[in-house]
C-alpha positions as CSV (number, residue, x, y, z in Angstrom):
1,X,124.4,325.4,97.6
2,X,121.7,327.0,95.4
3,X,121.3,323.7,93.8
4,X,120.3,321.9,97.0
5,X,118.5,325.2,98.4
6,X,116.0,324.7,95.5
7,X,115.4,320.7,95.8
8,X,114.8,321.2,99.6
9,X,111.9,323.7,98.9
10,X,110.4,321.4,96.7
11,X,110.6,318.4,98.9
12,X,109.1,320.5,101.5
13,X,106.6,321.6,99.3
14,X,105.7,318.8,97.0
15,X,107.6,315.6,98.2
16,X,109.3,313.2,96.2
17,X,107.4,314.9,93.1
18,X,109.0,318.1,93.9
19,X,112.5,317.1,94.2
20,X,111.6,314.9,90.5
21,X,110.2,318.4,89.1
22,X,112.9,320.6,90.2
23,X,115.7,317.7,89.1
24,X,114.3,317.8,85.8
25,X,114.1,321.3,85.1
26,X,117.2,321.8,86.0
27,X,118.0,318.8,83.5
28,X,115.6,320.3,80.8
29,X,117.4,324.2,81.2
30,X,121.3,323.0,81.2
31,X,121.0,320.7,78.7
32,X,118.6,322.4,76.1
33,X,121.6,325.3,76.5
34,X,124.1,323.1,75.4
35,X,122.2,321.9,72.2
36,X,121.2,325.1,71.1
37,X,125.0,325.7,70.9
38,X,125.4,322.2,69.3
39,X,122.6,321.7,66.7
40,X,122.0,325.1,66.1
41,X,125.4,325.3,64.5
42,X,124.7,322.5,62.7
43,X,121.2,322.4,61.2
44,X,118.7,324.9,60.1
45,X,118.3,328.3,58.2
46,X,120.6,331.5,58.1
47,X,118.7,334.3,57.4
48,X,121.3,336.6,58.1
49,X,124.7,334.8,56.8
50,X,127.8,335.8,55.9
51,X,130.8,333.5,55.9
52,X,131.8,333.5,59.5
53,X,128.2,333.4,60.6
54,X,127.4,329.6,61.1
55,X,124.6,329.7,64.1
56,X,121.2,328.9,62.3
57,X,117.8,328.9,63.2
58,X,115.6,326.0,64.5
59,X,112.1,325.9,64.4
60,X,111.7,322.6,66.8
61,X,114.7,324.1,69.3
62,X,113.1,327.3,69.1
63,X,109.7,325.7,70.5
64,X,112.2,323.1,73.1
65,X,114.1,326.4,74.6
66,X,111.1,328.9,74.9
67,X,112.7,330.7,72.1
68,X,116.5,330.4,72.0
69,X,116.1,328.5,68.6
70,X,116.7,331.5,66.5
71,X,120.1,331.4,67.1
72,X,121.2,333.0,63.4
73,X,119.0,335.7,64.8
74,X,120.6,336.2,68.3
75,X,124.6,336.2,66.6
76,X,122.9,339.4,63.7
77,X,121.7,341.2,67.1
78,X,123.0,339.8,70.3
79,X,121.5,342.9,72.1
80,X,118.0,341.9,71.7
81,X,116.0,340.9,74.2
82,X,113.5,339.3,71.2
83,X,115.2,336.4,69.1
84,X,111.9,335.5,66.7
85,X,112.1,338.6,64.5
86,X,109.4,337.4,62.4
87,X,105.8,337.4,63.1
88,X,105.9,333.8,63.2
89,X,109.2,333.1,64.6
90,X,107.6,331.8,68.3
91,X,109.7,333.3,70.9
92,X,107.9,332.8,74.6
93,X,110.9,334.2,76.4
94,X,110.3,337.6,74.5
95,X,106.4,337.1,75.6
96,X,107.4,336.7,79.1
97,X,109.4,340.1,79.0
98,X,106.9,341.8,77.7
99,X,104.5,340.2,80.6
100,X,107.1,341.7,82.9
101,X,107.7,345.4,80.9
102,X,103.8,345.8,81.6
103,X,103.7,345.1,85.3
104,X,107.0,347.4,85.9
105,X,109.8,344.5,86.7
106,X,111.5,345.7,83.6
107,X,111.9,348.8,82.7
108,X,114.0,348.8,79.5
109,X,115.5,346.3,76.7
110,X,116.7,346.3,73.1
111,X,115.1,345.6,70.2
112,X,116.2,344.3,66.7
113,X,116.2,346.9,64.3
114,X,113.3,347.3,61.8
């Protein structure tokens, strides 16, 4: 229902483009899910390894997912709301909780230890 909620509003609000919009994020969200689970087992660096650890880290599904490529990262500290521990480790889900800590949405969430 929520599914069909969603693509309504956009036809109502944008026409054919909405319902194309909305269809395709949903597309872009489920599926770049499924290959951080795929690929990010697969390929990339482990920072933080250890022989049962196989999730890596992904620069280029890092950038695809909005930050959800440092997967090595998310299985050392599944708690955190922040999965680029680095300085350069881009993570613009992080940025977008920290957009919503300062206007009072959210009020608390973890952080990897130092």
């Amino acid at each position: 229902v929520h599914t069909f909620s969603v693509l309504g509003i956009a036809y109502w609000w944008m026409g054919i483009y909405g319902i194309a919009v909305a269809w395709f994020s949903y597309v872009w969200v489920y599926n770049s899910g499924d290959a951080v689970d795929s690929i990010c087992h697969l390929f990339g660096s482990r920072p933080y390894s250890n022989d049962s650890q196989l999730a890596t880290n992904s620069l280029i599904m890092a950038l695809i997912t909005f930050g959800d490529g440092w997967h090595n990262n998310h299985h050392f500290y599944p708690k955190s709301a922040r999965h680029g521990f680095k300085p350069l480790e881009i993570d613009t889900s992080f940025y977008l909780i920290l957009i919503l800590n300062k206007i009072g949405i959210i009020d608390q969430f973890y952080l990897p230890p130092k």
